[in-house]
Biotite code that builds the C-alpha atoms (Angstrom):
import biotite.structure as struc

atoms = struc.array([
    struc.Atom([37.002, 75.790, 37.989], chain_id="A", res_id=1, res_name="UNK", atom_name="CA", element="C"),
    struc.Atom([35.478, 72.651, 38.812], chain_id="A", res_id=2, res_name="UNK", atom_name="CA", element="C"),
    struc.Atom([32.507, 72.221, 41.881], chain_id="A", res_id=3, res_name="UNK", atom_name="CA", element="C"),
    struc.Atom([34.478, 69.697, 43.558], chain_id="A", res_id=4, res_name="UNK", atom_name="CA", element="C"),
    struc.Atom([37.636, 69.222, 44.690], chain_id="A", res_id=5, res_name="UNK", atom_name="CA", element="C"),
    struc.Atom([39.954, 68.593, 41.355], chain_id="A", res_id=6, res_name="UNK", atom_name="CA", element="C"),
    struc.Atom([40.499, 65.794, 39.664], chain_id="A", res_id=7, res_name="UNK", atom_name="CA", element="C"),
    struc.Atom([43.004, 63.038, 40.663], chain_id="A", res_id=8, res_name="UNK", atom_name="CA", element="C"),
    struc.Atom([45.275, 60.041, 38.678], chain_id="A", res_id=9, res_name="UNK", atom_name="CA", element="C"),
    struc.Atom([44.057, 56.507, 39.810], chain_id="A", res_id=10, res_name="UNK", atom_name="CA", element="C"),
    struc.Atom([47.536, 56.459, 41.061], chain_id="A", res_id=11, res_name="UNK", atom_name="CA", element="C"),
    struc.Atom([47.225, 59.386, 43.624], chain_id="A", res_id=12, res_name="UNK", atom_name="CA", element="C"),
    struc.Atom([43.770, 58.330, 44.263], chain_id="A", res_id=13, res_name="UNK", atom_name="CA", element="C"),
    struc.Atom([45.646, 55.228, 45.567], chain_id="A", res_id=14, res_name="UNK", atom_name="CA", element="C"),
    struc.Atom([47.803, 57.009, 47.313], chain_id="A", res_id=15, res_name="UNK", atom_name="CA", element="C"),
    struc.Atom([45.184, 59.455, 49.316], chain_id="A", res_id=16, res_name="UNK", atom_name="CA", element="C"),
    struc.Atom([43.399, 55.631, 49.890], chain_id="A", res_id=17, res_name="UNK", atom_name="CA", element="C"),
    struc.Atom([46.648, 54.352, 51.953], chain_id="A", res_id=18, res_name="UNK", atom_name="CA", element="C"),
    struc.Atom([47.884, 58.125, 53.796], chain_id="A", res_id=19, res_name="UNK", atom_name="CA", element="C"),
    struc.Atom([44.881, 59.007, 55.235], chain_id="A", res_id=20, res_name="UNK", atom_name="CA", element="C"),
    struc.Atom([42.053, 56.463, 56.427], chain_id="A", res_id=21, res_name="UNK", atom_name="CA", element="C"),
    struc.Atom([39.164, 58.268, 56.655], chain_id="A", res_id=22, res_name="UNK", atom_name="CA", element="C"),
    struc.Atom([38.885, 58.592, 52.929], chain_id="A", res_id=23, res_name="UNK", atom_name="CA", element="C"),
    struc.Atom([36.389, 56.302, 51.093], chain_id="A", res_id=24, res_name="UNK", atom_name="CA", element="C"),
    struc.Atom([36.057, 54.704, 47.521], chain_id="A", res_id=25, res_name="UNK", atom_name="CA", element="C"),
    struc.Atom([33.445, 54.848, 45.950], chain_id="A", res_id=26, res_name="UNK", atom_name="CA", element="C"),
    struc.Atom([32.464, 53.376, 42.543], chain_id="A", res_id=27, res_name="UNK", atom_name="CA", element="C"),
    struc.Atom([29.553, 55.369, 40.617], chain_id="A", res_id=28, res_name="UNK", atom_name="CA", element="C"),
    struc.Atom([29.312, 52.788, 37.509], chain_id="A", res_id=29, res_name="UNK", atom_name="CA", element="C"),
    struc.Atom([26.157, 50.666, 37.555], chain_id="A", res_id=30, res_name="UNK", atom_name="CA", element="C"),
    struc.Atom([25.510, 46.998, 39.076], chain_id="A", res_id=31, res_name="UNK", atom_name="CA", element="C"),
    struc.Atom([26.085, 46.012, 35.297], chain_id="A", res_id=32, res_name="UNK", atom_name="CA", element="C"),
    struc.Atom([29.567, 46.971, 34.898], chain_id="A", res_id=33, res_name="UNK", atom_name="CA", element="C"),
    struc.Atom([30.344, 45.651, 38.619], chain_id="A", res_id=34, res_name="UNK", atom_name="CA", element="C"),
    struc.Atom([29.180, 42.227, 37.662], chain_id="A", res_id=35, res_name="UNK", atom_name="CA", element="C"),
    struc.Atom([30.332, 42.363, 34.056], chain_id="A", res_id=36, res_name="UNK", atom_name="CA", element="C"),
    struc.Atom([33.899, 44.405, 34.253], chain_id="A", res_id=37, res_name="UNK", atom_name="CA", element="C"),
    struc.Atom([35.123, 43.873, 37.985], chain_id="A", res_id=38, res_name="UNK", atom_name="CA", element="C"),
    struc.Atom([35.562, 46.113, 40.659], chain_id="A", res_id=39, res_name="UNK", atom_name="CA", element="C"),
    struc.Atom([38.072, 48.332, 42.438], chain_id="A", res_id=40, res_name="UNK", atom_name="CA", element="C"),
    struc.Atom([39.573, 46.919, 45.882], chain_id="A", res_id=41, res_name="UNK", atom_name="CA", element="C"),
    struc.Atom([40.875, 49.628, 48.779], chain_id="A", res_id=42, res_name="UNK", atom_name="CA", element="C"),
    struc.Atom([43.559, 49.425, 50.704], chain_id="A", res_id=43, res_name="UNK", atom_name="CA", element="C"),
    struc.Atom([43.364, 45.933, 52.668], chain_id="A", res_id=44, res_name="UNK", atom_name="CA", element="C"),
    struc.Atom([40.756, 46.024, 55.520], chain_id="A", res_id=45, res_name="UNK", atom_name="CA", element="C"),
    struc.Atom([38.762, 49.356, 54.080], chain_id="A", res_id=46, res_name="UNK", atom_name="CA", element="C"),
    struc.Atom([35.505, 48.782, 52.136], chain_id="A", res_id=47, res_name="UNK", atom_name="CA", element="C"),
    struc.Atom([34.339, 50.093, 48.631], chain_id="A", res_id=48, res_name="UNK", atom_name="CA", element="C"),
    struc.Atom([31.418, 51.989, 48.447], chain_id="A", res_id=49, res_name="UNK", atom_name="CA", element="C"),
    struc.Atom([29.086, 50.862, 45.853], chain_id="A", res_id=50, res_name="UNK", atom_name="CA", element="C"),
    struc.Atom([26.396, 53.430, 44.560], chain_id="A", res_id=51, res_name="UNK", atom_name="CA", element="C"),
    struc.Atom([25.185, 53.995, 40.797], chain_id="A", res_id=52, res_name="UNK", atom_name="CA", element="C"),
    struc.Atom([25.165, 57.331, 39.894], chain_id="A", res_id=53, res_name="UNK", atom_name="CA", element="C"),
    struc.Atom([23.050, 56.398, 36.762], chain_id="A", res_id=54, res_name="UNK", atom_name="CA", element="C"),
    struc.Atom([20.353, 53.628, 37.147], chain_id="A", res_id=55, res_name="UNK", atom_name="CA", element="C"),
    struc.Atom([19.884, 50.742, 34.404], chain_id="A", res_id=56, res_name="UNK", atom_name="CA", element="C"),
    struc.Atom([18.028, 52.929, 31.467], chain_id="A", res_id=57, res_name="UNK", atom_name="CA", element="C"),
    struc.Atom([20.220, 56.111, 31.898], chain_id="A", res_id=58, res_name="UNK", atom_name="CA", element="C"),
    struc.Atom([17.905, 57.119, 34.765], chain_id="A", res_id=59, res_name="UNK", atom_name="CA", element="C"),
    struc.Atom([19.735, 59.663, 37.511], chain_id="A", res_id=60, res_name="UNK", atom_name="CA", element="C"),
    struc.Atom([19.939, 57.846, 40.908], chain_id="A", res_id=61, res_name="UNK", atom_name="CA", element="C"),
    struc.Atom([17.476, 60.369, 43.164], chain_id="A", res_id=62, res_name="UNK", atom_name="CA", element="C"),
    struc.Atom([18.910, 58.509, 46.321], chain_id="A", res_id=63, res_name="UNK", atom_name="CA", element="C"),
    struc.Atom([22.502, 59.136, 45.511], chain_id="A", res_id=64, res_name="UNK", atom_name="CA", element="C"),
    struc.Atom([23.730, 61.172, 48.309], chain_id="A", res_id=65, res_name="UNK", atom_name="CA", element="C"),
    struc.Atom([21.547, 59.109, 51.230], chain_id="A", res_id=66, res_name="UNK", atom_name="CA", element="C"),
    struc.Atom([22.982, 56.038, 49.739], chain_id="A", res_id=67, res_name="UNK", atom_name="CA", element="C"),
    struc.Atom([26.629, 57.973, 50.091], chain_id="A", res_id=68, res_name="UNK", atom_name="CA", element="C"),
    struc.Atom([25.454, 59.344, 53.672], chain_id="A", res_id=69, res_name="UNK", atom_name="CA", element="C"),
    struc.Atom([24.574, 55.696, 55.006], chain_id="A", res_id=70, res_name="UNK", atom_name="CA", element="C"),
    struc.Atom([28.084, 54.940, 54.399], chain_id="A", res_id=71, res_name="UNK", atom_name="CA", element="C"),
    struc.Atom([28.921, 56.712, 57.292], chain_id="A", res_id=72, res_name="UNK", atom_name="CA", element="C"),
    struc.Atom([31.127, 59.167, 56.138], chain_id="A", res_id=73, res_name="UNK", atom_name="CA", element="C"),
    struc.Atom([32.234, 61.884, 57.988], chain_id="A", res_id=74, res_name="UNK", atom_name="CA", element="C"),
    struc.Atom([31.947, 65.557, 56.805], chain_id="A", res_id=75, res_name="UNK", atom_name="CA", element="C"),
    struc.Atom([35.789, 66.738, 55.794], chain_id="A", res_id=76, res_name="UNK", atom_name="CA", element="C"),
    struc.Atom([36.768, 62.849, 55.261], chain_id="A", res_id=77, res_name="UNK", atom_name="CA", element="C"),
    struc.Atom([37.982, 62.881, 51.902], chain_id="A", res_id=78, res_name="UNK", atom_name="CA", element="C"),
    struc.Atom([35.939, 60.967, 49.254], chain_id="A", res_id=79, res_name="UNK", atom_name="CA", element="C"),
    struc.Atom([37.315, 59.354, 45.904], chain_id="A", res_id=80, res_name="UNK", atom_name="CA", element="C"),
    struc.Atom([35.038, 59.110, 42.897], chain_id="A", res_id=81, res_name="UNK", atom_name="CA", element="C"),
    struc.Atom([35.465, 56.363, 40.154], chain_id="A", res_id=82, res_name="UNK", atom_name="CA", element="C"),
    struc.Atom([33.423, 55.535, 37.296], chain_id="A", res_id=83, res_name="UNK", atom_name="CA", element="C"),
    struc.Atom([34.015, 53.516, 34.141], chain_id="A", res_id=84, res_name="UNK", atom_name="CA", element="C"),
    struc.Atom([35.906, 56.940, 32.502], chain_id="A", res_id=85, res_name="UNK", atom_name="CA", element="C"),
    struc.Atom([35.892, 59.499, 35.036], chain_id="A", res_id=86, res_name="UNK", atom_name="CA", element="C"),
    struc.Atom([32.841, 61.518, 33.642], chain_id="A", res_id=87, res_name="UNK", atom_name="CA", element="C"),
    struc.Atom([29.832, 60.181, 35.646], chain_id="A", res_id=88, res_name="UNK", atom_name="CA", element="C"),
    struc.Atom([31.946, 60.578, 38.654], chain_id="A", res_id=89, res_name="UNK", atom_name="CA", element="C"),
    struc.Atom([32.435, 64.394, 38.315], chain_id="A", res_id=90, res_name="UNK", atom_name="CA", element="C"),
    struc.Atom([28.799, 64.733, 38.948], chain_id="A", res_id=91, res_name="UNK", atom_name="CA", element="C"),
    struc.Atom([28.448, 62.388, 41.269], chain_id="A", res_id=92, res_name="UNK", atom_name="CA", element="C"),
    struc.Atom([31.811, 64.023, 43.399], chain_id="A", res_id=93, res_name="UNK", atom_name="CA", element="C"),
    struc.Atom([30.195, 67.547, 42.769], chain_id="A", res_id=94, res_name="UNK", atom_name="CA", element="C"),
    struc.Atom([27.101, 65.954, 44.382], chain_id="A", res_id=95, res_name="UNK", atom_name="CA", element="C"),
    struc.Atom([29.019, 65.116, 47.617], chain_id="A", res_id=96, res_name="UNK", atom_name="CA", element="C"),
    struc.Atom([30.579, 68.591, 47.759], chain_id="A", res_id=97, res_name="UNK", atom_name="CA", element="C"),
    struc.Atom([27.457, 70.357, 47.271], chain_id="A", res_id=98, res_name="UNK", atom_name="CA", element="C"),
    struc.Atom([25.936, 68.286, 50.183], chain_id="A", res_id=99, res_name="UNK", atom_name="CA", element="C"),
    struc.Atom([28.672, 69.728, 52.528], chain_id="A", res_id=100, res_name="UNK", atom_name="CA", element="C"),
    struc.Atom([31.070, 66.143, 52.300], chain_id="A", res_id=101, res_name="UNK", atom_name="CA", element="C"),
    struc.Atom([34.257, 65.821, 51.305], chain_id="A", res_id=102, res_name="UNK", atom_name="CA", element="C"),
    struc.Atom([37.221, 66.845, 50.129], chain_id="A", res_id=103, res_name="UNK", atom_name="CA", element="C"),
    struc.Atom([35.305, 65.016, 46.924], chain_id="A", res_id=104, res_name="UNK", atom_name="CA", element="C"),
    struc.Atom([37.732, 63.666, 43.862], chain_id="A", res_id=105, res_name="UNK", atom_name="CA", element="C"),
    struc.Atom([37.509, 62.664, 40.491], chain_id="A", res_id=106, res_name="UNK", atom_name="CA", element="C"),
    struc.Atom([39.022, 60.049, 38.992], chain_id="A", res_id=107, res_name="UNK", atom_name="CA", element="C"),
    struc.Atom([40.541, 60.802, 36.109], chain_id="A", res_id=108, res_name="UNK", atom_name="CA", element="C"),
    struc.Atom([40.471, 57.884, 33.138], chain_id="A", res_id=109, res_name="UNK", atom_name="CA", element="C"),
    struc.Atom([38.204, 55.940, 35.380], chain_id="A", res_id=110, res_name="UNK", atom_name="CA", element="C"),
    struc.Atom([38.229, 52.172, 36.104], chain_id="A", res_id=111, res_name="UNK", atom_name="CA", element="C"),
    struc.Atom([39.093, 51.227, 32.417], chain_id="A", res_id=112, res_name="UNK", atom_name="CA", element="C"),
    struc.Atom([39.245, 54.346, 30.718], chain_id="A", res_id=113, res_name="UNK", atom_name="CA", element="C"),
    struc.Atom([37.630, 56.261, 27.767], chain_id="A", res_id=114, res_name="UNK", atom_name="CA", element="C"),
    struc.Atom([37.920, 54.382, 24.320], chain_id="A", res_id=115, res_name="UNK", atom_name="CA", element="C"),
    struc.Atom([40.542, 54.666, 22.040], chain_id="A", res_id=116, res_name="UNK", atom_name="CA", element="C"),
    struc.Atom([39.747, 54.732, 18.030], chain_id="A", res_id=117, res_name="UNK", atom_name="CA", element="C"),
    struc.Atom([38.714, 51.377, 17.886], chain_id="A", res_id=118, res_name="UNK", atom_name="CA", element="C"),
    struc.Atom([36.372, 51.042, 20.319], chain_id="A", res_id=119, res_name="UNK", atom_name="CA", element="C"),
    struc.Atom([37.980, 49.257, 22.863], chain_id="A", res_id=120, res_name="UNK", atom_name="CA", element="C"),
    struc.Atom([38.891, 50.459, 26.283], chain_id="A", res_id=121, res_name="UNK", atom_name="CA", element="C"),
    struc.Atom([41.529, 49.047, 28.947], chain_id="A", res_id=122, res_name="UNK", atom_name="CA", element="C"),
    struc.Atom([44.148, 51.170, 27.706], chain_id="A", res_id=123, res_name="UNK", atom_name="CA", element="C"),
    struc.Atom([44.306, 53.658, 30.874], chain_id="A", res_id=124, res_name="UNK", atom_name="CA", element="C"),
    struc.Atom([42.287, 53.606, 34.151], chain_id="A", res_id=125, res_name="UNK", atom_name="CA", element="C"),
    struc.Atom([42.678, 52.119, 37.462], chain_id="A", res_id=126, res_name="UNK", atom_name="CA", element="C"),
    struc.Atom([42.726, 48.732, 36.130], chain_id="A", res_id=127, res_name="UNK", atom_name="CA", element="C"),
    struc.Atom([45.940, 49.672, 33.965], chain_id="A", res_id=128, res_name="UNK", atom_name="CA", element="C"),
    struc.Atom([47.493, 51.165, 36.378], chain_id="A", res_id=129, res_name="UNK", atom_name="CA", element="C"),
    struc.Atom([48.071, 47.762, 38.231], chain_id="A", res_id=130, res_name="UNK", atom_name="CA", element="C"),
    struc.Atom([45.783, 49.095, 41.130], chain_id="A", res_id=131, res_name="UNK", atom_name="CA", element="C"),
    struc.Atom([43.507, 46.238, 42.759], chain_id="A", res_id=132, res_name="UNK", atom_name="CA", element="C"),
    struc.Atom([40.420, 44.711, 41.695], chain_id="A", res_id=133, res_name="UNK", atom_name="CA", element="C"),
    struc.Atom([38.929, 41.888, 41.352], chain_id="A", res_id=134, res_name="UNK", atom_name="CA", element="C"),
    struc.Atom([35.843, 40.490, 39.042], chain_id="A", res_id=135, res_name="UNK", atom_name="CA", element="C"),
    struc.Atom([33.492, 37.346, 40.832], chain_id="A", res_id=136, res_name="UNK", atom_name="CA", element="C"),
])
């Protein structure tokens, strides 16, 4: 049994984004990947949440949930957690639940996914799932 609410498909994570819009996006990975890999888009008109769960140097973020609190999400406002693989964002979505927020999801395969046995990723995650993003 997990300590958050379960663990989601980037697809039905898309789908919970467009039925219900008090849910909120947020990306756990690190300013690094944003800048370096791209970035998930919501549905049109809704804002991403941005907040590292890990800071550069594998440090834990100690300002996590007041960074997800000054969001200004509401308590039982569903929140969907994403992260390069969809392991830093089980903490971070067990976080939110044991702060009283949520519904709080995990993102299963991530934004690009674990690696396969060479290495490389971008074989599952939101990005292959022909979900939106965009890198500057």
């Amino acid at each position: 049994m997990t300590d958050y609410a379960g663990d989601i498909t980037p697809q039905e994570a898309w789908e919970l984004l467009n039925s219900n819009p008090d849910a909120l996006l947020v990306d756990v990975r690190t300013q690094m990947e944003w800048d370096q890999i791209g970035v998930p888009e919501g549905p049109e008109g809704r804002e991403v949440a941005f907040i590292e769960w890990v800071r550069a140097g594998g440090v834990p973020n100690p300002g996590f949930v007041d960074e997800l609190l000054a969001t200004g999400v509401q308590q039982g406002a569903p929140i969907v957690f994403l992260c390069r693989s969809g392991q830093r964002s089980q903490g971070a979505a067990a976080a939110a639940t044991q702060a009283g927020y949520g519904p709080a999801y995990n993102v299963l395969e991530g934004f690009e996914g674990a690696a396969d046995a060479y290495g490389r990723r971008e074989h599952e995650g939101w990005k292959i799932a022909g979900l939106p993003w965009h890198r500057d």
